[in-house]
C-alpha positions as CSV (number, residue, x, y, z in Angstrom):
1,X,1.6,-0.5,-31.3
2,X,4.5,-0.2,-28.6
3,X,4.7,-3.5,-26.9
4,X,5.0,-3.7,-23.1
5,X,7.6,-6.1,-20.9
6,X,8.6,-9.2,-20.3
7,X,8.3,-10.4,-17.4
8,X,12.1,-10.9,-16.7
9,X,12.8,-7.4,-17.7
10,X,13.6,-5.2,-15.3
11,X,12.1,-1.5,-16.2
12,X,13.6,0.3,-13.1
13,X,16.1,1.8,-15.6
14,X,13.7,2.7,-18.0
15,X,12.3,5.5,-15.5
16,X,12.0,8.6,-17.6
17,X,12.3,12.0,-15.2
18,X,10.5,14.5,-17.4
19,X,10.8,18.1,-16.7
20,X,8.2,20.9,-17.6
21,X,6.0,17.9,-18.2
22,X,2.4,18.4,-19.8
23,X,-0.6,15.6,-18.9
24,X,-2.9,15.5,-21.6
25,X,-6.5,13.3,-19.8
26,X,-7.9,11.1,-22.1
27,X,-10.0,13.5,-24.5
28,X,-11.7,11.8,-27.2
29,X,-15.4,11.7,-26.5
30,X,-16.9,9.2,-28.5
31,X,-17.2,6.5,-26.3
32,X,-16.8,2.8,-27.8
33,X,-15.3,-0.6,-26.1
34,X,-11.9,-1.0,-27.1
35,X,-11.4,2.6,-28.4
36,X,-7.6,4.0,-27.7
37,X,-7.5,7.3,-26.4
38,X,-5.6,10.3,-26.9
39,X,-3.8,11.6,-24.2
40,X,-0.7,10.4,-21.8
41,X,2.2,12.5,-21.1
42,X,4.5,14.9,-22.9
43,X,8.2,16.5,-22.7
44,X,8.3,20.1,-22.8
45,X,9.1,19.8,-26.7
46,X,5.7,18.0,-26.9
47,X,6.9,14.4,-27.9
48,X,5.1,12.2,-26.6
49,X,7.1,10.0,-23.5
50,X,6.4,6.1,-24.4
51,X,6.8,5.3,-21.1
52,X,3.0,7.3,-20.6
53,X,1.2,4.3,-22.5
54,X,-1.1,2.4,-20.7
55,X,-2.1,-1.3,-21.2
56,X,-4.7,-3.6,-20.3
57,X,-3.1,-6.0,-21.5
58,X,0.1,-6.9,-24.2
59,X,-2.6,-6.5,-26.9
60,X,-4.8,-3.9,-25.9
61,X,-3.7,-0.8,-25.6
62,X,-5.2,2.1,-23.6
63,X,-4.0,5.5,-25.2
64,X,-2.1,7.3,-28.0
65,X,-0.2,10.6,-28.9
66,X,-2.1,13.1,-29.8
67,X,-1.3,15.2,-32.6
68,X,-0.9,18.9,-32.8
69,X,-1.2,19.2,-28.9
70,X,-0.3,22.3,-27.4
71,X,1.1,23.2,-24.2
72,X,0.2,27.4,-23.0
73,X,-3.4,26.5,-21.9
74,X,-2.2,24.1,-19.3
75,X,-2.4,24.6,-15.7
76,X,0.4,24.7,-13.9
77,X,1.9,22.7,-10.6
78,X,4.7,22.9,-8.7
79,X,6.7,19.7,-7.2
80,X,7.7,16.6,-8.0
81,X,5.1,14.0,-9.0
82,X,4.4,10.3,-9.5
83,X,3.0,9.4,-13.0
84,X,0.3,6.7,-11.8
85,X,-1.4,5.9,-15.1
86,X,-4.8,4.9,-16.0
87,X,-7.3,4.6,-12.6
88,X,-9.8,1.7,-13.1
89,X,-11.3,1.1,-9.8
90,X,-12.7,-2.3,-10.9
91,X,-11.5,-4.8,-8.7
92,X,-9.5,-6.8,-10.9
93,X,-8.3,-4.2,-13.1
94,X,-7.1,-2.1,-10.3
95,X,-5.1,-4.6,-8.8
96,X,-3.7,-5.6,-11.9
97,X,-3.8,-1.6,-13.8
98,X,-3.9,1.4,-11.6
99,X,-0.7,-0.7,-8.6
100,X,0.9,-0.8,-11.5
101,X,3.9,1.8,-11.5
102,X,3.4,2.4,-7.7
103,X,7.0,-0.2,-7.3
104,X,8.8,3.0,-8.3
105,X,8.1,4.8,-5.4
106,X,11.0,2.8,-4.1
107,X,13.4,4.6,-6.6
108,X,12.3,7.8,-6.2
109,X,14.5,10.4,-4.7
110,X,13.0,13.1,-2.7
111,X,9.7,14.1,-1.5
112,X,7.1,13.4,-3.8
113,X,4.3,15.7,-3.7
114,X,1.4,13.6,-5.2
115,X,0.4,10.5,-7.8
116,X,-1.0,11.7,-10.9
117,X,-3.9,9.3,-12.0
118,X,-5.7,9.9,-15.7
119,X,-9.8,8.6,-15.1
120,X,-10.2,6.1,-17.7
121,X,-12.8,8.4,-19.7
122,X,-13.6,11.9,-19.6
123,X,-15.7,12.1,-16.5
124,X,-16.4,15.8,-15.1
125,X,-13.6,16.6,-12.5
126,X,-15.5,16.2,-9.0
127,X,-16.9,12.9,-10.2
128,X,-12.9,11.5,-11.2
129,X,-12.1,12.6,-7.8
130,X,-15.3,11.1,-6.3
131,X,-13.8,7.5,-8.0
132,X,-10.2,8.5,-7.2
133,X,-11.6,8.7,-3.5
134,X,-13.9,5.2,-4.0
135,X,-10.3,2.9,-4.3
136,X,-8.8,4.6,-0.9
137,X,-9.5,1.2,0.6
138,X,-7.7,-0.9,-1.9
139,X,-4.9,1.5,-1.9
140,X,-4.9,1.3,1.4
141,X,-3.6,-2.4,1.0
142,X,-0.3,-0.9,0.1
143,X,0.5,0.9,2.9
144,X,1.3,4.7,2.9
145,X,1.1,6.5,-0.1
146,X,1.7,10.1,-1.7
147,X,-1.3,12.0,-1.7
148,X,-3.3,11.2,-4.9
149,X,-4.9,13.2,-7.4
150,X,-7.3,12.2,-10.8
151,X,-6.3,15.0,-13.9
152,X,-9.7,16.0,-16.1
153,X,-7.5,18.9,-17.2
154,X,-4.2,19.4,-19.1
155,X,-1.6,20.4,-16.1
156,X,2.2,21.3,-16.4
157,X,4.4,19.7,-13.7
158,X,7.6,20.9,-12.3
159,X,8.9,17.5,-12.9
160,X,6.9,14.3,-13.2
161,X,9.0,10.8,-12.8
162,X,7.1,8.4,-15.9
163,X,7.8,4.6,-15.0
164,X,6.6,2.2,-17.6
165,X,3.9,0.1,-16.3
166,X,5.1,-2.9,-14.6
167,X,1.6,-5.5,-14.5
168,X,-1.3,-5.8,-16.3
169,X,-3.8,-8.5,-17.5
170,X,-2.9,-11.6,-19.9
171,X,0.7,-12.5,-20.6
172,X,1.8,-8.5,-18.6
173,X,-0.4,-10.3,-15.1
174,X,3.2,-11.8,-13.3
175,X,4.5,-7.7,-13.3
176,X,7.9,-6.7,-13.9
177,X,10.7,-8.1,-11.4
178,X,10.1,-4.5,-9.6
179,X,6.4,-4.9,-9.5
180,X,6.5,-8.2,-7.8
181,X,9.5,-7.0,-4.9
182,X,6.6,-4.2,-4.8
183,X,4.0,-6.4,-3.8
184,X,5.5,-9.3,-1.8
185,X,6.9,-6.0,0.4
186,X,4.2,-4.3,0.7
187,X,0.8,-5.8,0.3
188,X,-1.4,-5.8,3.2
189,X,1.8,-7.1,5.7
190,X,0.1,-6.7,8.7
191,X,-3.0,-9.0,7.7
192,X,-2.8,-12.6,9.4
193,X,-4.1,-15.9,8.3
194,X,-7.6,-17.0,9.3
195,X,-9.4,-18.9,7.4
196,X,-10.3,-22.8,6.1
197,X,-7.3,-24.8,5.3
198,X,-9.2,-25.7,2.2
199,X,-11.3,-23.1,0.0
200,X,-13.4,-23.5,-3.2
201,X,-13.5,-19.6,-4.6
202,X,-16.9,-19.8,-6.2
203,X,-18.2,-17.4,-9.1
204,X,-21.6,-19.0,-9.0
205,X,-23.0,-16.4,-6.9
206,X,-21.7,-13.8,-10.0
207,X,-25.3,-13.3,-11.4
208,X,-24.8,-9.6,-13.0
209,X,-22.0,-10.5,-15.6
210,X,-21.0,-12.9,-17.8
211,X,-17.5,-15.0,-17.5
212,X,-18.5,-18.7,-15.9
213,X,-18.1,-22.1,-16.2
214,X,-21.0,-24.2,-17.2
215,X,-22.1,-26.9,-14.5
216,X,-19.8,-25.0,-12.1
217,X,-21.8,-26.2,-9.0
218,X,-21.6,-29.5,-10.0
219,X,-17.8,-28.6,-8.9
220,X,-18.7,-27.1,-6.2
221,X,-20.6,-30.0,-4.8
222,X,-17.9,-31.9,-5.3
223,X,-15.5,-29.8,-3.3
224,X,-17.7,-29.2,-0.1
225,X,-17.6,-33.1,0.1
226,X,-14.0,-33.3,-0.1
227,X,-14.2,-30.5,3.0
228,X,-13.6,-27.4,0.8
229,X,-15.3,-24.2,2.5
230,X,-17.2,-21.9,-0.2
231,X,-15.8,-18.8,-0.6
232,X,-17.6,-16.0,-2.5
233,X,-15.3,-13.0,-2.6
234,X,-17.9,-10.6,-2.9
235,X,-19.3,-11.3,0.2
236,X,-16.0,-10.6,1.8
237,X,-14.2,-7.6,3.1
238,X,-11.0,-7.1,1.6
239,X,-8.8,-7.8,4.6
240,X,-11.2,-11.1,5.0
241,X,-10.4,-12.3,1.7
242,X,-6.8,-11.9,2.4
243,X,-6.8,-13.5,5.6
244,X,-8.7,-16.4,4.2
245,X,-5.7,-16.8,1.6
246,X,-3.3,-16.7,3.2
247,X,-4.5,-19.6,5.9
248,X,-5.4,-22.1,3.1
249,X,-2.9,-24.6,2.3
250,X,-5.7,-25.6,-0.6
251,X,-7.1,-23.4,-2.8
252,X,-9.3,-24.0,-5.5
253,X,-11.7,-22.3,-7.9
254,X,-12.5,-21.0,-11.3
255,X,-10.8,-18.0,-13.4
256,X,-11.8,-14.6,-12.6
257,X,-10.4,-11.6,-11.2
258,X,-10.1,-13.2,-7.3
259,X,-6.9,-15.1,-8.5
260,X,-5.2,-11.5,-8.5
261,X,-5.8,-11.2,-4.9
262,X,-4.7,-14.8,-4.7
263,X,-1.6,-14.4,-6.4
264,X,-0.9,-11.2,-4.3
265,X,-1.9,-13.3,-1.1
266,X,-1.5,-17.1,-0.5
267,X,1.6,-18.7,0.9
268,X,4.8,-20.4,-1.1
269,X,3.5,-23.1,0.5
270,X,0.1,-23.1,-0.6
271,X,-1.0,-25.5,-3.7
272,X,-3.5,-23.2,-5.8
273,X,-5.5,-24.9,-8.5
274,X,-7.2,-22.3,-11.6
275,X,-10.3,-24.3,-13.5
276,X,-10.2,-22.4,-16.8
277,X,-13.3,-20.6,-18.6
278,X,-11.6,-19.8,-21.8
279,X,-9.6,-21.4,-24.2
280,X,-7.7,-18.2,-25.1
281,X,-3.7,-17.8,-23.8
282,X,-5.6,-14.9,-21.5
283,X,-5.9,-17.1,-18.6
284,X,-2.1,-18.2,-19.0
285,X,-1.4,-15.2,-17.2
286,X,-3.0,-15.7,-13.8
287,X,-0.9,-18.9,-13.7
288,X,2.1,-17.0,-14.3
289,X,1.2,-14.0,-12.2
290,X,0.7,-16.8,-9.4
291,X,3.8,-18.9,-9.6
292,X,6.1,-15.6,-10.1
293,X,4.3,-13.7,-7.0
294,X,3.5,-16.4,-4.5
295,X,6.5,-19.3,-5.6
296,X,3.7,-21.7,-4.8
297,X,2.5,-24.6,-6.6
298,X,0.0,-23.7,-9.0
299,X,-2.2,-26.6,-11.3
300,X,-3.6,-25.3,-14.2
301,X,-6.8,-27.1,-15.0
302,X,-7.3,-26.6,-18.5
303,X,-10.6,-28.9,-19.3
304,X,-12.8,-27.2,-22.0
305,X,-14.7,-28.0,-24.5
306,X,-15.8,-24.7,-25.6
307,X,-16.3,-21.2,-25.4
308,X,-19.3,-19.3,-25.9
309,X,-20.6,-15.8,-25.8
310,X,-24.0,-14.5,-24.6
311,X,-25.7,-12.1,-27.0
312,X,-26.6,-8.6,-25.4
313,X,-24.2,-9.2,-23.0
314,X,-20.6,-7.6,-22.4
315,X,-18.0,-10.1,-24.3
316,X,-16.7,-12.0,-21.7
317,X,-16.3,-15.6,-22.2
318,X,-18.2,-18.6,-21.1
319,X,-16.8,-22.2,-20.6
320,X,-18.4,-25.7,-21.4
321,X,-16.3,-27.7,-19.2
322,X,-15.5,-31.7,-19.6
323,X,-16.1,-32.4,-16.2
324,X,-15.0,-35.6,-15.9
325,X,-11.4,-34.5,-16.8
326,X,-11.3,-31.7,-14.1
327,X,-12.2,-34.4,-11.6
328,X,-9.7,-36.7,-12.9
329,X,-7.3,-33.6,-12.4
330,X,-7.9,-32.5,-9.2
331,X,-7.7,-36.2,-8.0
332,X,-4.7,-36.9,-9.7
333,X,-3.1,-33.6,-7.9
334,X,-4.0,-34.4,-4.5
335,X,-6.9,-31.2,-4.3
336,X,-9.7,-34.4,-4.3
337,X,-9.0,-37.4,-2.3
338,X,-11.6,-39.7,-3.8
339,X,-13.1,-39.9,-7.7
340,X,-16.2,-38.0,-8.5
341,X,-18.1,-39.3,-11.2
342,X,-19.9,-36.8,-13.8
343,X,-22.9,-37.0,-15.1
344,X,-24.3,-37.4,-18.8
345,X,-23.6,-34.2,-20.2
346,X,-25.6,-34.2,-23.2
347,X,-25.9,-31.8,-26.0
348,X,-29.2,-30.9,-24.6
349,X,-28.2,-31.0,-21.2
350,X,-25.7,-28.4,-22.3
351,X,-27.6,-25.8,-24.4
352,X,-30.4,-25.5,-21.9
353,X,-27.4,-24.9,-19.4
354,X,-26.4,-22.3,-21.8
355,X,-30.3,-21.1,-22.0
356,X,-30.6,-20.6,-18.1
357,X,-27.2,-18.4,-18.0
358,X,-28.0,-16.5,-20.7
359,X,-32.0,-16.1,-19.3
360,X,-29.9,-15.1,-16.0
361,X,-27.5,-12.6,-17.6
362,X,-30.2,-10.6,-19.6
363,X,-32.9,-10.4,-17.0
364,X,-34.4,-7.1,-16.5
């Protein structure tokens, strides 16, 4: 598997300008978590440009060459176009996945006469656009774009500009150097602080998936009485949740996909502390993607005991924190002024914490 960057690497001279270029959609049907796709883009010998791979993250990869492809049953299309990569309209991933070669906009030369987005599986053409269409807000948050297209079909460009993607989840979250220029330049600039000088971002709230903390409103609790507003993100427009950002000089909470936005939003001056669910190096990369994007101070609260999945449930990790340490943490970083004691967290108290979450998660 062809690795991705480092996030000191520059890729800006990596951009490959392909010619006669053929998109191939993603076009294995069998559908399957994890599965790699064929499909990306191709010179007009039909190798395969690298650059065309697309990433969740530095271990999971998205596509593949396809072999034997063929070229004279492609549409064709006139102009110069952007190579956009894979369009995931989930929140998380889309800040993190389909941003993720928009920086080289800035080193293109010349009109550009559209983005070229693959939908992440084969979806019939009027619904990719439909979803295409869905994100306008989010994109939105990066000012003035190109117009943007999703391909169902192979399609033959005039010339297609291929940047490697520059951000992604785990260790690819801080971006290339490009990506982050990109995004201190150009996310939501004319967006003011408003908000709470100090903000607990909650996932309690976050019923319909799996991904928490255990006890997390015990933490919670603790925060509102050390003056902490809650903050559920999903109760929030998008410019709200960046306002609210950028105002706090605290912000705390546990990891999920808001710490994106926070990365992308809060002050240098801001002191942002990440309460981990998993135990995996995955969550390193928010606090990387944080202290590369923002420059602010950033606390990693690494406190677990455990992780645990939740049968008949998407595989998203669940954390059984030690709460006493986390308080002990926070107090010892200035985010809690006073100590917070925790309560007995016996092995029973624990599994019929697990019980209630995994009653919650699998509720009809």
């Amino acid at each position: 598997m062809t690795r991705p960057f480092s996030p000191d690497e520059a890729l800006s001279a990596r951009i490959e300008i392909v010619p006669n270029a053929l998109l191939v959609p993603y076009n294995d049907p069998t559908p399957r978590r994890g599965k790699v796709h064929l499909g990306g883009v191709y010179r007009s010998d039909l190798s395969f440009v690298e650059n065309s791979l697309c990433f969740i993250s530095e271990t999971r990869q998205v596509n593949r060459p396809q072999p034997g492809i063929r070229g004279d049953d492609a549409a064709e299309l006139a102009g110069t176009w952007l190579f956009g990569g894979k369009h995931d309209r989930r929140f998380g991933h889309f800040l993190v996945e389909t941003l993720s070669r928009l920086w080289a906009l800035e080193y293109c030369q010349g009109p550009i006469a559209g983005i070229a987005f693959l939908p992440p599986k084969i979806v019939p053409a009027k619904r990719a656009s439909l979803q295409l269409q869905s994100s306008a807000p989010l994109f939105d948050l990066v000012g003035e774009l190109p117009p943007r297209r999703a391909f169902t079909e192979k399609t033959r460009f005039e010339r297609l500009i291929v940047p490697p993607q520059g951000c992604g989840a785990g260790m690819m979250a801080p971006g290339s150097p490009e990506f982050r220029a990109f995004i201190n330049r150009r996310f939501a600039p004319g967006i003011q602080p408003k908000g709470a000088k100090k903000l607990y971002v909650s996932r309690t709230k976050m019923t319909g998936t799996p991904g928490h903390l255990l006890f997390e409103r015990l933490i919670e609790d603790a925060a509102r009485e050390e003056g902490y507003d809650i903050f559920h993100p999903q109760e929030h427009g998008l410019a709200e949740q960046i306002a609210s950002y950028r105002a706090a000089d605290y912000i705390l909470g546990v990891e999920g996909s808001a710490f994106h936005m926070i990365a992308f939003s809060a002050r240098p001056s801001a002191n942002i502390a990440m309460i981990r669910r998993r135990m995996s190096d995955a969550a390193d990369g928010f606090i990387d993607q944080i202290a590369r994007i923002t420059g602010a101070n950033c606390v990693d609260v690494n406190c677990l005991t455990e992780n645990f999945f939740i049968p008949d449930t998407l595989p998203m990790a669940n954390g059984t924190p030690d709460l006493g340490a986390i308080y002990a943490l926070l107090q010892r970083e200035v985010f809690f002024a006073k100590h917070h004691s925790s309560p007995d967290l016996t092995p029973e108290v624990i599994e019929a914490e697990k019980a209630a979450l995994a009653a919650a998660m699998t509720k009809e």
